[in-house]
N, C-alpha and C positions, 0 to 999 in steps of 0.2 A: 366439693371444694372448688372455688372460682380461680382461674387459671386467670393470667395474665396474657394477655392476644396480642401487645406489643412484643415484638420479639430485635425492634431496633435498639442498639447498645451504645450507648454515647461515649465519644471520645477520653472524655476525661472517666469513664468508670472503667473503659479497658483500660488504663493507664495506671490509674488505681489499683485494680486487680491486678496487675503485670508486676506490681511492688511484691509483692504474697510470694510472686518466685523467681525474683530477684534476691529476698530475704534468704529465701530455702537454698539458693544455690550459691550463698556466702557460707554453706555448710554444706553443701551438696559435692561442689568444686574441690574446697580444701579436701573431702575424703577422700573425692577419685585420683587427685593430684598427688596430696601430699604426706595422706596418712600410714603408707606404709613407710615412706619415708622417714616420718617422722619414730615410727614406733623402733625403726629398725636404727635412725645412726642419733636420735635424742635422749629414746626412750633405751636404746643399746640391746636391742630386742634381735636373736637370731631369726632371720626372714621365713623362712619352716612359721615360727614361732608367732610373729607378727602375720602370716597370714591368715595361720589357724585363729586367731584373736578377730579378726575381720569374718572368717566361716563362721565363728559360734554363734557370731550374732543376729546370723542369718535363722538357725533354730527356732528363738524368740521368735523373730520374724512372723514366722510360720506360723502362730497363734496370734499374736498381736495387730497383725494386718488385717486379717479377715474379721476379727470383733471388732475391729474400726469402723470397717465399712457397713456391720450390720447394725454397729451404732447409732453411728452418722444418717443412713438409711430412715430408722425409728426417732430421730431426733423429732422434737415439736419444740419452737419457743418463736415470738414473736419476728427474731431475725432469720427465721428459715431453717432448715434442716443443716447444712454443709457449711454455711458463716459462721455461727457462734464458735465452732471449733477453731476457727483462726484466732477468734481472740482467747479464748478459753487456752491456747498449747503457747503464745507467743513468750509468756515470763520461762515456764521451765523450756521452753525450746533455745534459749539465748541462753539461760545457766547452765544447761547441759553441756551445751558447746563448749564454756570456757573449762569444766571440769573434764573433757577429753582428750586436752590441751596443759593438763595440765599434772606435774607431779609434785604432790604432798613430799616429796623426801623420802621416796622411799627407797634401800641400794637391794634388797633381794629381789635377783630377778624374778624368781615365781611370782613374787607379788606386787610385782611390776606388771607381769603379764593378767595378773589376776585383777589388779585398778583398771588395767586397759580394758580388759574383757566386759566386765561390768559397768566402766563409765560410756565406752562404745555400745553396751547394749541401751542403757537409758536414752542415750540419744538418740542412737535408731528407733526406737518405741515412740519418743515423742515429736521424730521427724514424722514418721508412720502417722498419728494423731491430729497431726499439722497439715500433710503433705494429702494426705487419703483424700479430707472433706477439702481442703482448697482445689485439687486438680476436681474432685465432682463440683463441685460450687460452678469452674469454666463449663462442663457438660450440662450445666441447668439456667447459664445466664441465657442462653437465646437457642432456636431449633434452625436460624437462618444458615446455611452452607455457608454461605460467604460473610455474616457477623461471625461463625463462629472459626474459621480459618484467620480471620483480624483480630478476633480476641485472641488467638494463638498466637500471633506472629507478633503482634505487640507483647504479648508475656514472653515472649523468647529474648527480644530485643533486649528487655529489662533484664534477662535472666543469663545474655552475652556480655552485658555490661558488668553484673557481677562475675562472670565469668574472665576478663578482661582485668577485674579489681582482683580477685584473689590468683589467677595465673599470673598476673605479671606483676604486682604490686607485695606478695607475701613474705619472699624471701629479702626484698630489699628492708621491707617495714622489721622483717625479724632481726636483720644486722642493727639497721637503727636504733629500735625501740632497745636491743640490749648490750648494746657498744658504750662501755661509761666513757664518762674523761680522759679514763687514763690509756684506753684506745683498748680495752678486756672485753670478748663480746661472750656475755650470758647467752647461748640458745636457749636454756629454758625459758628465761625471765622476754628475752623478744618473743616469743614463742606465744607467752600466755597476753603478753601487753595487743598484740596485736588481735591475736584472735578477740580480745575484750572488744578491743575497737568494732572488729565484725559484728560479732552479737550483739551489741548496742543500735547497732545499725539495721542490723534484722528486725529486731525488735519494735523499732521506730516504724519500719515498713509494713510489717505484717498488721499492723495497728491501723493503717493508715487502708491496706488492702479488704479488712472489714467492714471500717465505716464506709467506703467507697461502693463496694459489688452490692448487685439483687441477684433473686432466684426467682426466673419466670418460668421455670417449666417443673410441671410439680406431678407426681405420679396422679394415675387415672383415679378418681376417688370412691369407685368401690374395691380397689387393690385390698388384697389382702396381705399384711404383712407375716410371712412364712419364710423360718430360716431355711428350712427344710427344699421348698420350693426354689428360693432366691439360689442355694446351689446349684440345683440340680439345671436350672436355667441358662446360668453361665454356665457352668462347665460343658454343657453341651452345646453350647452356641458356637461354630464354627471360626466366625470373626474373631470370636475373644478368644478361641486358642491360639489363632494364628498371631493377635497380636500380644500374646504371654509371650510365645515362641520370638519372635523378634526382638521384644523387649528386654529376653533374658538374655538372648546372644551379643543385642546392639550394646547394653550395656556390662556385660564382662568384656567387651573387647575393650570401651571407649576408660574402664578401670584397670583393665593390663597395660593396654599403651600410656594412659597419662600417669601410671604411677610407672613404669618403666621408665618413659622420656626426663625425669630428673636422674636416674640413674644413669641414661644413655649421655645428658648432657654433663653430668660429673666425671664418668668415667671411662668415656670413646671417644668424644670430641675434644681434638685436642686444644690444651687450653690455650697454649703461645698462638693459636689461627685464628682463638676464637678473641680473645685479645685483640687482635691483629682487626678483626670483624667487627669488633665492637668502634674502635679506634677510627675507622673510614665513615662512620655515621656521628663521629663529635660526642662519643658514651666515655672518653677516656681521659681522662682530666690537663695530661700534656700537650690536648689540643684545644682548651679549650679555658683554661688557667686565666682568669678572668675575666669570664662571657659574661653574657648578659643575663635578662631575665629568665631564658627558656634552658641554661646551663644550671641558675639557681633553683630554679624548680626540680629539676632533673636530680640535682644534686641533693634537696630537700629531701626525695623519698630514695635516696642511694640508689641513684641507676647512671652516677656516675662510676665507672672506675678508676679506682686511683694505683691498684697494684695489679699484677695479672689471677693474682687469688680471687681478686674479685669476680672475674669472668665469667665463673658458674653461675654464680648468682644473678647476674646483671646480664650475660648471652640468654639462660632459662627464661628468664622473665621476658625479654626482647622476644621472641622466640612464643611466648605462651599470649603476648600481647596481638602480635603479629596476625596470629591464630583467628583470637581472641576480634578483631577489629573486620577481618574478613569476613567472618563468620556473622558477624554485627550486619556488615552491610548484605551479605547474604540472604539474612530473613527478610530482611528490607526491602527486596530490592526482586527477590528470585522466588520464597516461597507462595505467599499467593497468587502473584501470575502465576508461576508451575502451574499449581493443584487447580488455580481455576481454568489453565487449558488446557490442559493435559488429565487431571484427576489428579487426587490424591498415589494412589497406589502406583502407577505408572511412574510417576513421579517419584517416589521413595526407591523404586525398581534403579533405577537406572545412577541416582545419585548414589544411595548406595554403594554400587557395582562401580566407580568410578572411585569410593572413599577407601574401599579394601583394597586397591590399586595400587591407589599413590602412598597407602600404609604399609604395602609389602615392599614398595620402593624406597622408603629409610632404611634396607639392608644394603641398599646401593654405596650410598658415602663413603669414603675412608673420613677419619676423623679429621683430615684436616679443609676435608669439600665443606666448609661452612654457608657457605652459597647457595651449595644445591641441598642444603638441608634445611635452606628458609624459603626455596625456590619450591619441594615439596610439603611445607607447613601449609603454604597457601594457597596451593593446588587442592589439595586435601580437605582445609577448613571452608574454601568455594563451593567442593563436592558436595560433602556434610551438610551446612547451612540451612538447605533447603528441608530438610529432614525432619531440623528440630521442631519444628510448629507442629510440623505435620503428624508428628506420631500421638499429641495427645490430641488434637480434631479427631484424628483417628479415632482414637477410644474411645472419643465422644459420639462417633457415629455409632459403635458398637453398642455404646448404650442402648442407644436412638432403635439401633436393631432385635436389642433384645426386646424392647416395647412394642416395638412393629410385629416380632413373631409372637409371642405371647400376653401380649395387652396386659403386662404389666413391667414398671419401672423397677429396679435397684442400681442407682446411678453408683453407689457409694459402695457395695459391694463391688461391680463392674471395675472400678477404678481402684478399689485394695488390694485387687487380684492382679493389677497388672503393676503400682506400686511394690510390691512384695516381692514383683520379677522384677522390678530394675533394682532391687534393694539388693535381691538376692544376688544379681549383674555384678553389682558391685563390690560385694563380700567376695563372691567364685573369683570373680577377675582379681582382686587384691590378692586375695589367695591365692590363685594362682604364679601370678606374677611372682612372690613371695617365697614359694615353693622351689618354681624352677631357678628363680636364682640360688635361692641355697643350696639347687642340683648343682647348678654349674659351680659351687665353690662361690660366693661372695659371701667377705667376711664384714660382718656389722660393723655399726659405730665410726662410722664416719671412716673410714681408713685411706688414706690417699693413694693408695696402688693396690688396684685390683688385678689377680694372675687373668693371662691370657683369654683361658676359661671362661673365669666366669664376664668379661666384656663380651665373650663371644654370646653367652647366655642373656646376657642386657642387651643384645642388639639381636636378638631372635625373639625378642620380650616385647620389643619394640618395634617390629616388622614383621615376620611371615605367621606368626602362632596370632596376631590379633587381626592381620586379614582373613586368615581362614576362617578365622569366627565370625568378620562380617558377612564371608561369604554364605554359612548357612544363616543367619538374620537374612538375607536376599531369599533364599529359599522358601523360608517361613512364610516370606510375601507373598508368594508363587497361591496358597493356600488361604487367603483372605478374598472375601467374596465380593467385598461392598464395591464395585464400579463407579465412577461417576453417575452416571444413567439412573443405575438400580440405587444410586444416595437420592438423585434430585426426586423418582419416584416414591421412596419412601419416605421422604418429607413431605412431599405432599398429599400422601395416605397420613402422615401423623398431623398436620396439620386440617387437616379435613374431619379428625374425629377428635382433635382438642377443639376446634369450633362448635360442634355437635352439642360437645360434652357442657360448653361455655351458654351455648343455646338453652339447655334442658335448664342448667341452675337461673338461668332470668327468669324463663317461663317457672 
């Protein structure tokens, strides 16, 4: 099989491709952020109850993930192994959404819990479908260290922006979209009008991130394809445990703290401060009662406030954009300088270790420090930043590793194994989260006064239980082997025998 010997990536195909998980994390976002939230004061689901619903669907998981990747892997069709998949999952990957967002009318809780259960598992499955061949698809577009730390950092960029649209923009679109005339606001009906909006949008992207990418790096072609093998390869490959191990801590923590922090901002910050906070920056309609264009707009997607009820909604969102916008210029600006002077790994060490910090320091606040609780958002999201790119170049090198020790490829396996741990991140952490608050006593469905307790359990949800868990993510690193050095060496051992290999099919 003839390999492809350019390995340079043109701007606009990284740009293209970055669309693919932009899409994914207009779904990715809403779960870490908002799904327990939603299940517990929408959907009126006891948080025990809503989190177990987020665990079960990790089970599936556990089957679903690993036939993806051996799929994906044995795929053959004119557009490559890992692209057909993006177009092939983009229709039910946008109707899934809407139907996990959404309830048919139904009032028994069991089977409430039971819709959840089951419309959260399809979606996981056909995120899993989507998600598995698009992240391998970045690990096959080029073998260059530094194209494929740019194809990261531009798909991060895209995938802060979406981060940016569903943290800061969700809650206001869900007042809107179901506030009629008569000032009655539906959560269900903003609920599902909104999310539509998403998945339409996804779907437009994901579409766009197909026809856009190639796949230049293609397993060595007398590989033999063996499930049997392909296991037993990762699992023993050092790099890919260590970066399961990361992956499954980085993301239960970054799903306890972001579905905690709507909790922490509903039910610790106090609202009259936060009011007060919003009102010095022009978010408050008595300062601003016939502004101009940048008041209309504002006002357009409800992030003005007009009463102090509004607060939650409209401080959260300020607060998640904040994040949201740092974080944006972070990739930009911080991740591939890091990793190209420092390494990767070094790099991940150390921000890290600086992100579980400023996250154990939101125990600091009393509710009415609203300052020093955007003064640590942004400390935090600077730390972070650099992170995001890096952890799937990562995986991408792991590939690259397992090829290098055993002269053969399963990019697509490689990459469902470590999907599967942030899936799982995600489910533990939600459940978790979920859990402990139900320990400490917080009572579902929206209730506007939560006992002492259980704030005291929202702000332990939101601070020292999700730094601890970045701190072993840091550890996990400690245990990854791939250096700077021993990367740049072993691209140039893989590159020296995809020449060889390119040589032999001419002659």
């Amino acid at each position: 099989m003839k390999q492809i010997m350019s390995q340079k990536v043109s701007f606009g195909e990284k740009v293209g491709y970055s669309l693919g998980d932009c899409a994914a994390n207009l779904v990715f976002q809403m779960m870490m952020i908002f799904q327990l939230k939603f299940y517990t004061d929408v959907f009126g689901l006891d948080g025990a109850i809503a989190g177990s619903v987020l665990l079960i669907a990790r089970v599936a998981d556990a089957f679903v993930d690993p036939c993806v990747g051996i799929l994906s892997d044995r795929t053959h069709s004119r557009w490559g192994k890992y692209r057909p998949w993006v177009l092939w999952t983009a229709l039910p990957f946008s109707v899934f959404y809407v139907l996990a967002f959404y309830n048919p009318g139904i009032e028994d809780k069991a089977m409430v819990a039971t819709y959840a259960t089951i419309s959260y598992i399809l979606l996981m499955s056909v995120y899993s479908a989507n998600n598995t061949p698009y992240s391998s698809l970045g690990g096959v577009m080029s073998g260059d260290i530094k194209e494929r730390t740019s194809i990261t950092s531009i798909r991060f960029v895209a995938s802060t922006i979406a981060q940016f649209v569903v943290q800061g923009l969700t809650l206001p679109l869900v007042n809107k979209f179901g506030t009629d005339s008569s000032g009655h606001l539906d959560n269900q009906h903003g609920w599902v009008c909104t999310i539509g909006l998403f998945a339409a949008v996804a779907f437009v992207f994901m579409i766009i991130a197909f026809l856009s990418s190639r796949e230049r790096i293609q397993p060595p072609p007398q590989q033999e394809m063996n499930v049997k093998t392909d296991v037993k390869e990762i699992f023993s490959n050092i790099p890919w445990r260590a970066m399961f191990a990361l992956t499954l801590f980085v993301f239960i923590t970054l799903a306890m703290w972001g579905s905690a922090m709507s909790f922490y901002f509903q039910n610790y910050v106090d609202q009259a401060a936060l009011y007060d906070f919003l009102n010095k920056f022009g978010l408050v309609d008595s300062t601003n009662a016939g502004g101009g264009v940048g008041y209309t707009i504002l006002n357009s997607f409800s992030l003005i406030a007009h009463k102090q009820s509004d607060a939650y909604s409209i401080g959260f969102s300020l607060f998640n954009m904040v994040g949201a916008l740092v974080q944006f210029f972070g990739v930009i600006f911080l991740s591939q300088y890091l990793a190209n002077k420092f390494g990767k790994k070094s790099t991940f060490i150390v921000c890290l270790s600086l992100t579980a910090l400023f996250t154990a320091m939101f125990y600091i606040p009393t509710g009415n420090d609203v300052g020093l609780m955007f003064v640590l958002c942004i400390l935090k999201s600077l730390a972070y930043a650099p992170t995001v790119p890096l952890l799937w170049a990562m995986i991408g090198d792991v590939a690259d590793h397992i090829e290098y020790v055993n002269h053969r490829r399963a990019t697509g396996f490689c990459f469902s194994g470590v999907v599967f741990s942030l899936k799982a991140g995600l489910g533990i952490g939600g459940a978790f989260a979920g859990l402990i608050l139900s320990g400490f006593g917080y009572i579902s469905g929206n209730v506007a006064l939560q006992s002492a307790t259980a704030v005291q359990g929202i702000r332990l949800v939101a601070s020292i239980f999700p730094a601890i868990l970045f701190g072993v993510g840091v550890v996990a690193l400690f245990f990854y082997p791939i250096t700077k050095q021993f990367n740049i060496n072993m691209q140039a051992e893989l590159a020296a025998r995809r020449k060889n290999i390119n040589s032999k099919d001419e002659n």
